[in-house]
PATORBA-175199 format. One line per 10 residues: number of its first residue (from 1); for each residue z, y, x of C-alpha. Coordinates in pm, 1 decimal, padded with zeros to 6 digits, m for minus. Layout:
<rs>
NUM> Z:Y:X ~ ...
</rs>
This chain:
<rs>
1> 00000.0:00000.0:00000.0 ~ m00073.1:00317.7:00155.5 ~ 00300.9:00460.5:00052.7 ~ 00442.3:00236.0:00219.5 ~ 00510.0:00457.2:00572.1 ~ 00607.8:00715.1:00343.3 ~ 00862.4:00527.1:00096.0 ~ 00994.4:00333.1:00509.2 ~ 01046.9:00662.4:00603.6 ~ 01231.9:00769.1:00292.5
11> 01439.3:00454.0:00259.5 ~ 01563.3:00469.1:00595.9 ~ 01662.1:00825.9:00598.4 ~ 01872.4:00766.1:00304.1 ~ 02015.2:00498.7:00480.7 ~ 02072.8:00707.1:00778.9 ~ 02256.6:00934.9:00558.6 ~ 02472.9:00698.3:00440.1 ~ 02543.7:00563.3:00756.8 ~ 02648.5:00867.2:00856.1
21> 02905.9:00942.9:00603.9 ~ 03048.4:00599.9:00649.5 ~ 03073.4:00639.5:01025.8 ~ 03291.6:00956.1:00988.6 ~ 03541.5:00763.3:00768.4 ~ 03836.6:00574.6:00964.1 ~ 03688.7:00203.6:00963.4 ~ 03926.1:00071.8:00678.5 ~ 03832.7:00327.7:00491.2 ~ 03460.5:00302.1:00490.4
31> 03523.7:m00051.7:00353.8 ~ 03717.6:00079.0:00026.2 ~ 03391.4:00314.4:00012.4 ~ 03186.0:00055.7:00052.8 ~ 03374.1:m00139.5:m00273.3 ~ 03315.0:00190.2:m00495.0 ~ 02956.1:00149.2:m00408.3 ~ 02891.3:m00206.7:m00514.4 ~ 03080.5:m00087.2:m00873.7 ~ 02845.5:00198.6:m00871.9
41> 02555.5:m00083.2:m00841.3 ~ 02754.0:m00313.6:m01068.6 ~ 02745.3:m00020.9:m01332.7 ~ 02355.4:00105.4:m01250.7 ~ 02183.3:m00214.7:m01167.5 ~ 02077.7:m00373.1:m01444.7 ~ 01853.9:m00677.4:m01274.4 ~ 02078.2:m00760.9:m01034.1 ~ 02375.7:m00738.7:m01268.8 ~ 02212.2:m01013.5:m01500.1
51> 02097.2:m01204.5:m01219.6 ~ 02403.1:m01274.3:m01060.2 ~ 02562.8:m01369.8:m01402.3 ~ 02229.4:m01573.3:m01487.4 ~ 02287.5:m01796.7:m01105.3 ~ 02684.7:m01772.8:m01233.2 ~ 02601.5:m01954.4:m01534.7 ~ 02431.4:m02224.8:m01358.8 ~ 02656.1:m02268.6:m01099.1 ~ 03003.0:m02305.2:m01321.3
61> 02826.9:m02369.8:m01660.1 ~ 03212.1:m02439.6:m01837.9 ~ 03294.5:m02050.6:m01707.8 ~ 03404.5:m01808.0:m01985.5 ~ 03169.1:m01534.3:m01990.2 ~ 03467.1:m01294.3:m01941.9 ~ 03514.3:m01484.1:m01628.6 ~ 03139.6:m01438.8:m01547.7 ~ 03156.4:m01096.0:m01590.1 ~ 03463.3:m01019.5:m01365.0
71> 03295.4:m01236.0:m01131.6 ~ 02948.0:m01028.1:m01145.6 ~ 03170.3:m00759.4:m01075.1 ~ 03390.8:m00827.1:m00819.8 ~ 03071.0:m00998.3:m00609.5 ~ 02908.5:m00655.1:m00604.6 ~ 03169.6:m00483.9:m00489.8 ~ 03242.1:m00744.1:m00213.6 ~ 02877.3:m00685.1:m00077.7 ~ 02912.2:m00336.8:m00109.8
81> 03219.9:m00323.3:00112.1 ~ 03008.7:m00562.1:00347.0 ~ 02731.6:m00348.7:00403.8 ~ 02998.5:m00069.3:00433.3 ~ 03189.3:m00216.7:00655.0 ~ 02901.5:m00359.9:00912.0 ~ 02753.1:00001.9:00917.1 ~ 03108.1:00069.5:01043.3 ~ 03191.8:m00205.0:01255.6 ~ 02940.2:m00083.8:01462.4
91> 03129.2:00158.6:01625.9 ~ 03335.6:m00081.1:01771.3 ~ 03329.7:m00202.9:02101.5 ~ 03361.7:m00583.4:02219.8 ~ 03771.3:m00514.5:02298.4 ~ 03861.9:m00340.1:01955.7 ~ 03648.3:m00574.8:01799.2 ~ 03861.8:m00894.0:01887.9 ~ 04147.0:m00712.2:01883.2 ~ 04088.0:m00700.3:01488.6
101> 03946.7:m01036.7:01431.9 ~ 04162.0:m01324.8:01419.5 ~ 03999.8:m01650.4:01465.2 ~ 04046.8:m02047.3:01463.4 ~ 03902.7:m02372.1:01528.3 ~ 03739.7:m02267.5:01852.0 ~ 03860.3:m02631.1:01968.8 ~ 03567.3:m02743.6:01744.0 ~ 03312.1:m02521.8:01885.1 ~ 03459.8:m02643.2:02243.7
111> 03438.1:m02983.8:02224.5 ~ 03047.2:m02975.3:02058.6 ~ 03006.4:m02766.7:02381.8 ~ 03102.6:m03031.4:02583.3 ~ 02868.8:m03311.9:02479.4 ~ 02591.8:m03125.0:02687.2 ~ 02317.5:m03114.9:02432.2 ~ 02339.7:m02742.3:02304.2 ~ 02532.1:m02638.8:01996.0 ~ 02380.7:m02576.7:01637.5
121> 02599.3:m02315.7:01470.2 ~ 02572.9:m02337.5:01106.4 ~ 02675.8:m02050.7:00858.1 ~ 02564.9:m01871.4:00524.1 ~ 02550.8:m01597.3:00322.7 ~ 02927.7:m01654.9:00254.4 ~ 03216.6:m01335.5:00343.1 ~ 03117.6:m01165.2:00611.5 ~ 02861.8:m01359.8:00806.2 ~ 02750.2:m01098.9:01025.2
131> 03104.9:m01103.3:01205.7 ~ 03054.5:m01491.7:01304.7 ~ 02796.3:m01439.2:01521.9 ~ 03005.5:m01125.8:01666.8 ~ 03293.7:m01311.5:01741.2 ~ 03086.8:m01613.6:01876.1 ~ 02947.8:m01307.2:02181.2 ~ 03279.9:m01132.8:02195.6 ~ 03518.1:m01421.5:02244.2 ~ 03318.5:m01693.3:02386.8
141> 02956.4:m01602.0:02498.2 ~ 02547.7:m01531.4:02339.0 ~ 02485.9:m01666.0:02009.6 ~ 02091.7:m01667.9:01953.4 ~ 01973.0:m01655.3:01598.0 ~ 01660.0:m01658.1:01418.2 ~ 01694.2:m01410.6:01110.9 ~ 01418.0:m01339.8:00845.6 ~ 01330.5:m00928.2:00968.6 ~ 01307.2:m00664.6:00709.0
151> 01047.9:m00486.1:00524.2 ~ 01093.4:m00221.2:00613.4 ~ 01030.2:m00153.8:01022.7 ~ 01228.6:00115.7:01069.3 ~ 01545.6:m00062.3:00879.5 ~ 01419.3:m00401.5:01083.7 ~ 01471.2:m00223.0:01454.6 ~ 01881.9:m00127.3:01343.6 ~ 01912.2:m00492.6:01183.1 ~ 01778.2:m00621.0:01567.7
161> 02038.9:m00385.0:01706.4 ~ 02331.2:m00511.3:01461.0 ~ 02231.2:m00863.7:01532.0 ~ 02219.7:m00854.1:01931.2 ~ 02553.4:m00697.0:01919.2 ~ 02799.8:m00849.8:02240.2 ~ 02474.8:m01030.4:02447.3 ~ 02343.0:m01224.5:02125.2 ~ 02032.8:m01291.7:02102.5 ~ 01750.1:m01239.3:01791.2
171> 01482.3:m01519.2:01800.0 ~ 01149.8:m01431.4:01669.6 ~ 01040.7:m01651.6:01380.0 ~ 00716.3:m01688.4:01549.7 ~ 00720.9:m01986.8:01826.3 ~ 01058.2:m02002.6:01769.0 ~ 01101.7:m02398.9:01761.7 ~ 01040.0:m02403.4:02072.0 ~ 01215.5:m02157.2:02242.8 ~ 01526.9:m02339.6:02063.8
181> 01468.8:m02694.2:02196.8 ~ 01444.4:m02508.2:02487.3 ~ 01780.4:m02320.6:02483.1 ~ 01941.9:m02665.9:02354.7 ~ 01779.4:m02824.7:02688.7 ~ 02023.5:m02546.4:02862.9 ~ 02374.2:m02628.6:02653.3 ~ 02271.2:m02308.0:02436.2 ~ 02463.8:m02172.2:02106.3 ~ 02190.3:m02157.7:01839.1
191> 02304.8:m01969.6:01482.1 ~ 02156.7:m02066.8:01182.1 ~ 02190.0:m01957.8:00756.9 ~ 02139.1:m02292.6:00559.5 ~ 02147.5:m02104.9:00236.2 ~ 01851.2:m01935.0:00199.6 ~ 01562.4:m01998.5:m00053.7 ~ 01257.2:m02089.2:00128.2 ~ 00907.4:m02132.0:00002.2 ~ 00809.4:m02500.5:m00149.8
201> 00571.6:m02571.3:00170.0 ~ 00866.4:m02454.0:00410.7 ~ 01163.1:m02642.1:00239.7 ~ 01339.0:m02985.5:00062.9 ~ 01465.0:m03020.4:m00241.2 ~ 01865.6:m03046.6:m00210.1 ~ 02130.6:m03009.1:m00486.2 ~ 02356.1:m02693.8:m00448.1 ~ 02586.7:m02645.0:m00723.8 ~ 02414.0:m02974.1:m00890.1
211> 02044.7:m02848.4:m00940.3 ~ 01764.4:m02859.9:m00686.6 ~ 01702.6:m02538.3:m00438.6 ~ 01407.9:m02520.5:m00212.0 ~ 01613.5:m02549.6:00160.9 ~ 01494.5:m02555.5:00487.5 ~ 01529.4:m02876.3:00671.2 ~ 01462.8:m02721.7:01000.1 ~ 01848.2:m02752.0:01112.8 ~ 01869.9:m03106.5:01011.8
221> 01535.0:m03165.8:01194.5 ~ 01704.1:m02991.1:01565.7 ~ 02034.5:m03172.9:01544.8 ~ 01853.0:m03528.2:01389.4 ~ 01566.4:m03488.2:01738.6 ~ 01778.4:m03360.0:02005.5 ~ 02184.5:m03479.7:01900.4 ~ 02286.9:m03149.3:01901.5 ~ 02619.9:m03102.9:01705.9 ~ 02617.2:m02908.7:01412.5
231> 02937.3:m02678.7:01381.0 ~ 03004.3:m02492.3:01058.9 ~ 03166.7:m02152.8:01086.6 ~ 03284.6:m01875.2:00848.5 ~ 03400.3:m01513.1:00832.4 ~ 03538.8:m01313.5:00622.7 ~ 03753.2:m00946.6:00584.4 ~ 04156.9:m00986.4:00677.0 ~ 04385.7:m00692.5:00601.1 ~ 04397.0:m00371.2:00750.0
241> 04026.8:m00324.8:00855.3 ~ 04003.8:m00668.8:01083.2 ~ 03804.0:m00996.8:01028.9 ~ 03894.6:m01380.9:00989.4 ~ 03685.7:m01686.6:01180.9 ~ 03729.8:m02014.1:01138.9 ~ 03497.3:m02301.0:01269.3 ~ 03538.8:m02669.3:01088.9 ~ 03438.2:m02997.9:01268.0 ~ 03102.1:m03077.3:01323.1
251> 02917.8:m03179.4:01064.9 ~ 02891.4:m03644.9:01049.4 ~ 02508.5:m03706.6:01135.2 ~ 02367.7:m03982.2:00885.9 ~ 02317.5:m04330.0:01021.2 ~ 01947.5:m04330.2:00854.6 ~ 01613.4:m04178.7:01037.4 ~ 01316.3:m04013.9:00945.4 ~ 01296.5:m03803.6:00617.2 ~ 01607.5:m03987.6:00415.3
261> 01798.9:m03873.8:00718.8 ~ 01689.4:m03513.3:00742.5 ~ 01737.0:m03470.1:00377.7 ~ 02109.2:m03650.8:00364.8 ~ 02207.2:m03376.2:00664.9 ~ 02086.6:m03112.4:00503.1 ~ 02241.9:m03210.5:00172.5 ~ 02587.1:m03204.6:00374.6 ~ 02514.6:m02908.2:00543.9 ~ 02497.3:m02715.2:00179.9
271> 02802.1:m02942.9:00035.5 ~ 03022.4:m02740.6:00277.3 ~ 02886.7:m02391.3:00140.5 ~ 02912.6:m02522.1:m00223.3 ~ 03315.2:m02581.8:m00143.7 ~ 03325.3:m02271.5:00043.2 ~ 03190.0:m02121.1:m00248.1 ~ 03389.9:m02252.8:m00505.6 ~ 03719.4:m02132.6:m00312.7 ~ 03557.6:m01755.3:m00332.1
281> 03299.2:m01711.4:m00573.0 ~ 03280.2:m01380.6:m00593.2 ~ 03207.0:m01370.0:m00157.9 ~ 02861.2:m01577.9:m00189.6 ~ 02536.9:m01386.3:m00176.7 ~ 02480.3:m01455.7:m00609.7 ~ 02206.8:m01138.1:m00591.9 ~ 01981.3:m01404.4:m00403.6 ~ 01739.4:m01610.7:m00680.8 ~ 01867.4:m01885.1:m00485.4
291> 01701.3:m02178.5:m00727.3 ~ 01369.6:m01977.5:m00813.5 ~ 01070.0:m02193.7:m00785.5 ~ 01308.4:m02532.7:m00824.0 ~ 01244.1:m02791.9:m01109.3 ~ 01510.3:m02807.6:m01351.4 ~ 01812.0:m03073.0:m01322.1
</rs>
């Protein structure tokens, strides 16, 4: 479309303007902020409003829809204090960072070190996801991740700069099966989202919340070829401006092969952001049309 530099350009400076006000507020702060704005969106969003209770509905069909509702609400203003809060975060550096982030279950993350064939480092769009991957460079060393880049270029070049935050690394999508094996080859930390929609040609079908979603199998393929453990980790806010991390054990490889195997892993690899899911609704990414495209159950 030939608008499209000039609605980039506008998009961004409104973000910029944003970002600004949210950078002069003390960093707790800018997360309350961040929680009015999701209500605002809650209250003005109309799409995204009956979305999220639509994917609600599916999800936890014996829900109230008073529960459904608070849910909605509560889910937008978690996302809006997340994007407030990661404009934020960015101001600090790799010692104030940990300093506000407590974290466990590193022994996990050790000991999948230690086998020698690279790490797979699974997470979602669960809490605060972004933080993760921070802790993962601050604490212990580079995370590299392959992320899906924005529309919009301008917006794309500060997500690269958010994402390669303390010596992590953003891998292209392009080529980028093979620069992983390559990084596993040399005991690397590799970060993927299992969540994610993907396109019919790109994906399997695997259950989340008990009807099929379009997945990609591409972790399951890595750790299935090379033995690379698969470690699950999630983040989320703690009190008083910091951040909570806690890795789980790696995930149990099937004892199949082939296709059966690749789709069992990746069934288990969603089962654990189903139960994280169901502990916090209201902290999973619901504005996503996470089963669009999927035959019915």
């Amino acid at each position: 479309m030939k608008d499209r530099p000039v609605r980039h350009a506008a998009e961004f400076a409104l973000f910029r303007a944003a970002e600004g006000v949210l950078r002069a507020l003390p960093h707790p702060a800018a997360r309350r902020a961040g929680a009015a704005l999701g209500s605002a969106l809650h209250a003005l969003d109309g799409h995204h409003r009956r979305l999220v209770r639509r994917n609600l509905a599916r999800a936890f069909p014996d829900w109230e829809p008073a529960r459904r509702a608070a849910t909605t609400r509560a889910c937008f203003r978690h996302f809006g204090a997340v994007f407030a809060d990661t404009v934020s975060a960015l101001r600090l550096d790799a010692g104030r960072f940990c300093k506000l982030t407590a974290s466990a279950g590193w022994e996990h993350l050790r000991a999948a070190e230690a086998e020698g064939r690279g790490v797979l480092v699974m997470s979602a769009h669960h809490g605060h996801w972004e933080m993760a991957s921070w802790a993962i460079g601050a604490f212990h060393g580079p995370l590299q991740a392959m992320g899906r880049p924005a529309d919009n270029p301008r917006f794309d070049r500060w997500l690269t700069r958010l994402r390669t935050r303390f010596a992590n690394v953003a891998l292209a999508k392009r080529g980028s099966v093979r620069a992983i094996l390559r990084a596993l080859d040399d005991g690397a930390r590799i970060g993927f989202l299992i969540d994610q929609r993907v396109r019919p040609r790109d994906g399997i079908l695997v259950p989340f919340f008990g009807h099929p979603a379009w997945t990609s199998p591409l972790l399951a393929r890595l750790a299935l070829r090379t033995g690379a453990p698969i470690v699950p980790v999630f983040a989320d806010f703690a009190p008083g401006g910091g951040y909570r991390v806690t890795f789980a054990p790696p995930v149990e490889l099937p004892a199949g092969e082939g296709e059966e195997a690749v789709a069992e892993l990746t069934r288990r690899c969603l089962a654990l952001v189903e139960a994280a899911t169901r502990e916090a609704p209201e902290r999973w990414f619901w504005l996503h049309d996470r089963w669009k495209g999927a035959p019915e159950r």
